[in-house]
C-alpha positions in Angstrom: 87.5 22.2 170.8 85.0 20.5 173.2 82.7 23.6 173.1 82.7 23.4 169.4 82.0 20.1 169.3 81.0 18.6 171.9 77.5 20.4 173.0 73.9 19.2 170.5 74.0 23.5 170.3 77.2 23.9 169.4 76.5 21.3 167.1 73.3 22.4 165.1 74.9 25.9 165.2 78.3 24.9 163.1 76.4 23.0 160.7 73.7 25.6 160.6 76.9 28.0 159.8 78.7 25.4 156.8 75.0 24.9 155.2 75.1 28.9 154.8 78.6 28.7 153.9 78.2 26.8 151.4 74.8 28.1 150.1 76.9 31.5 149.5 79.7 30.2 148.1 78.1 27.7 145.9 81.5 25.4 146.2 83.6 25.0 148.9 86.9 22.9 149.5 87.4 20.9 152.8 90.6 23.4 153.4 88.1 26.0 153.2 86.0 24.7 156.0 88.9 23.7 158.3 89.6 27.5 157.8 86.6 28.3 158.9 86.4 25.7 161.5 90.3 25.6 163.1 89.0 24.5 166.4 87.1 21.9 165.0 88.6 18.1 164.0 88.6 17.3 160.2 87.0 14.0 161.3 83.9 15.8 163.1 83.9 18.2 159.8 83.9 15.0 157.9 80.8 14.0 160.0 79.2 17.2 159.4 79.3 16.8 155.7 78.1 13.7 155.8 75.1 14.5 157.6 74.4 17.2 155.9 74.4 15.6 152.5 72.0 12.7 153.9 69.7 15.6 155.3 69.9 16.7 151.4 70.8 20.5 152.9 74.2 20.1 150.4 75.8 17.8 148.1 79.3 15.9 149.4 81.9 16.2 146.4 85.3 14.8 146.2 87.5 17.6 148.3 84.8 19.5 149.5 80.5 20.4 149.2 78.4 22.5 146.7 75.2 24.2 147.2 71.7 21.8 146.3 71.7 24.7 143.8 74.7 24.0 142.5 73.9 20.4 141.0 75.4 18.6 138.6 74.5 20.0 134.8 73.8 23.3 136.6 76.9 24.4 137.1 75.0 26.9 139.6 71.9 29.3 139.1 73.4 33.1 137.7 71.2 34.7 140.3 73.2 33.4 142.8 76.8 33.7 141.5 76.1 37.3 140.0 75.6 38.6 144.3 78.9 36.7 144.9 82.7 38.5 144.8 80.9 40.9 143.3 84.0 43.0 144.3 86.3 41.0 143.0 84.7 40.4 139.6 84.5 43.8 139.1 88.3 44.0 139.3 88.9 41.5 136.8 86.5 42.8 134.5 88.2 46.6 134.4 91.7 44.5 134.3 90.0 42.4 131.4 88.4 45.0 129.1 92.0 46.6 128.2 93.0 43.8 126.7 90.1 44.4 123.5 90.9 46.4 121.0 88.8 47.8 118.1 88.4 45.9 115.1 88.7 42.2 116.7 86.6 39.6 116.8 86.2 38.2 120.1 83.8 35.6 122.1 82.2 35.5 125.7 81.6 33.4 127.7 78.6 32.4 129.8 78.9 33.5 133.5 78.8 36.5 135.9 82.3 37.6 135.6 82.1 37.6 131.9 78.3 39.4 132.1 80.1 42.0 134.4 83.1 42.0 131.3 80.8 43.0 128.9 79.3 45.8 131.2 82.6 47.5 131.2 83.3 47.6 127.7 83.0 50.8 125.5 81.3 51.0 122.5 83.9 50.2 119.7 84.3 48.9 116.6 84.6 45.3 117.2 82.7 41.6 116.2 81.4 39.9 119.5 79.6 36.0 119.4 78.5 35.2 122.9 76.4 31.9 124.0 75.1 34.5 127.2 71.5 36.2 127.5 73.1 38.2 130.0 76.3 39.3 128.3 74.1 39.9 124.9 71.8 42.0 127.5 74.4 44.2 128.7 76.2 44.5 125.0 72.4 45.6 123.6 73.5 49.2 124.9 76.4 49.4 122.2 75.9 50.8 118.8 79.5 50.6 117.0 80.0 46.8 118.7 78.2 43.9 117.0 76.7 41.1 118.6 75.6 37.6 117.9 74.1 35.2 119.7 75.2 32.1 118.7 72.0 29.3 119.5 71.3 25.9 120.6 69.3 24.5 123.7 68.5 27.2 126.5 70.7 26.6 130.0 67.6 27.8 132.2 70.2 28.4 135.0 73.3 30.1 133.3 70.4 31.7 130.9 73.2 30.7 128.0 72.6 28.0 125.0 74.4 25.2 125.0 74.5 21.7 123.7 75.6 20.6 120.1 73.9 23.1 118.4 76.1 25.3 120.2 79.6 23.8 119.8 78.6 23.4 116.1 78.4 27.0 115.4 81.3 27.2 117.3 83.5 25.0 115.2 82.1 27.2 112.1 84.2 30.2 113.7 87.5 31.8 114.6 88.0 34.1 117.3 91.0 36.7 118.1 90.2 36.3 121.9 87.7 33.9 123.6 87.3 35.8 127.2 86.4 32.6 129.3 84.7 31.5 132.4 85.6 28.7 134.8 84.7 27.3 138.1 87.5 26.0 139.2 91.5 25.5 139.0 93.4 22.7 140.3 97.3 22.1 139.7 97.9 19.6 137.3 94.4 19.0 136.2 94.2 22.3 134.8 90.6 24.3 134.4 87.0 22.7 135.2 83.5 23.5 135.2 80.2 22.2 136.4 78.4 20.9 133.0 79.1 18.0 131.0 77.8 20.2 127.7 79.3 23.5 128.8 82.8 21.6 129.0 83.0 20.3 125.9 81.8 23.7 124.7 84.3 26.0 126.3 87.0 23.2 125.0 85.4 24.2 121.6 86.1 27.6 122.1 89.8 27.4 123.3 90.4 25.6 120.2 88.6 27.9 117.5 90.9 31.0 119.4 94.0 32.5 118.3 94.2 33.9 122.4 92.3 32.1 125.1 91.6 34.5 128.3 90.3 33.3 131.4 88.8 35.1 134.0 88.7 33.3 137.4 88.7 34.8 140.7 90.7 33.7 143.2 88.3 31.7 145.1 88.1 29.3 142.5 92.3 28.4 142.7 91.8 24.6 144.2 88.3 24.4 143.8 87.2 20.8 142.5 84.9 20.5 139.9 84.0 17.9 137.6 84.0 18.0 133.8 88.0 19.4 132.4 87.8 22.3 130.3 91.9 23.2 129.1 95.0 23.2 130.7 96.9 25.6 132.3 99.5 25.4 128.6 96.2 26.1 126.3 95.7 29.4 127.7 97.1 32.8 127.1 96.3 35.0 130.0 94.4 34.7 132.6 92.6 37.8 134.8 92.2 37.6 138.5 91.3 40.0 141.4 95.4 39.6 142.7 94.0 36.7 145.0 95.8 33.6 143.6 98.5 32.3 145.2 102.2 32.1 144.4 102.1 28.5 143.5 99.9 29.5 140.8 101.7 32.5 139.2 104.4 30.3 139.4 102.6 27.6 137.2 101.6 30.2 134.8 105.6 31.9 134.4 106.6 28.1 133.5 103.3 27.6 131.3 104.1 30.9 129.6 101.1 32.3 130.5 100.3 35.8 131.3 98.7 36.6 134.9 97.2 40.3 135.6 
């Protein structure tokens, strides 16, 4: 531990490696970075956090750090999450698109894992409303599937509207399915996201949906984020890459909720 810590080299070098820890993951936990670090004491991690987030190289959070990028009312820049688990979200968006069927009407959600969603879908018969640039992008291809962009202000970083333009239109629909994105999970707080206005408008959308689906990797399973978007109980199924832990498919067999 003395090597790790103690030396002004070691020193730089470890927090040189948790700013570009975090700067990839956008939002880390502090039981990620003990992971990372297990040599290292959670009270000189502590201290490496705080330094950092005076030096402004990343922003201290309750339970853990995010990215500068990753601000408050961001909820993180798109080019950076779409390079990120890119794996993994391509899992849950083949797992994902079997659960539409022709003839629906469905919604999508703003985000990478829902852009890469829409990029695996067929051209069918089917009504899709999205709040995405991206997801509309990819769904442009598809003649038989029908697309509408519902509007409001312009998100310049998750290149989606938002705001109450948004939710308004919203509340003026029903949906089959709403196939939703998240940035984080935690046990009895339930499903969270970055954005004051893109909470209250994926609440909107769990609401106006006969089935709520969320797709959330399993890097986001105890990630803290601040604005609640839904419980565990107002969800129907939720898609991951086989990642989450027992504890949470546990949760979801009690909640009656579906986990693939």
């Amino acid at each position: 531990m003395a090597d790790l810590e103690g030396s002004t080299m070691a020193k730089a070098e470890r927090r040189e490696r948790i700013v570009d820890y975090i700067n990839s993951e956008g939002s880390v936990t502090f039981t990620q970075l003990k992971n990372m670090f297990p040599d290292v004491s959670e009270m000189t991690l502590r201290t490496d956090l705080k330094m950092l987030d005076q030096q402004r190289l990343i922003i201290r959070v309750h339970g853990g750090a995010k990215s500068v990028g990753f601000a408050v009312g961001t909820d993180d820049l798109l080019a950076r999450r779409v390079g990120r688990r890119s794996v993994e979200k391509t899992t849950i968006a083949q797992k994902a698109v079997e659960l539409i069927r022709p003839g629906r009407t469905i919604f999508i959600d703003s985000g990478s894992t829902t852009t890469a969603l829409a990029s695996a879908m067929e051209d069918i018969e089917l009504l899709v409303f999205t709040n995405s640039l991206t997801v509309a992008s990819e769904l442009a291809r598809l003649e038989r599937t029908k697309t509408y962009v519902v509007g409001g202000r312009l998100n310049r970083y998750s290149k989606s509207t938002m705001g109450a333009r948004a939710v308004e239109a919203a509340r003026s629909l029903t949906f089959d399915q709403v196939f939703l994105g998240v940035t984080g999970y935690q046990r009895g707080e339930g499903f969270s996201c970055g954005s004051d206005d893109e909470a209250v408008f994926k609440s909107t959308l769990v609401k106006r949906a006969h089935k709520c689906v969320v797709l959330m990797d399993s890097s986001k399973e105890g990630r803290p984020s601040t604005f609640r978007v839904c419980s565990l109980k107002d969800v129907h199924t939720v898609v991951s890459d086989g990642g989450l832990s027992d504890d949470f498919a546990t949760s979801c067999e009690d909640a009656g909720v579906t986990l693939l």
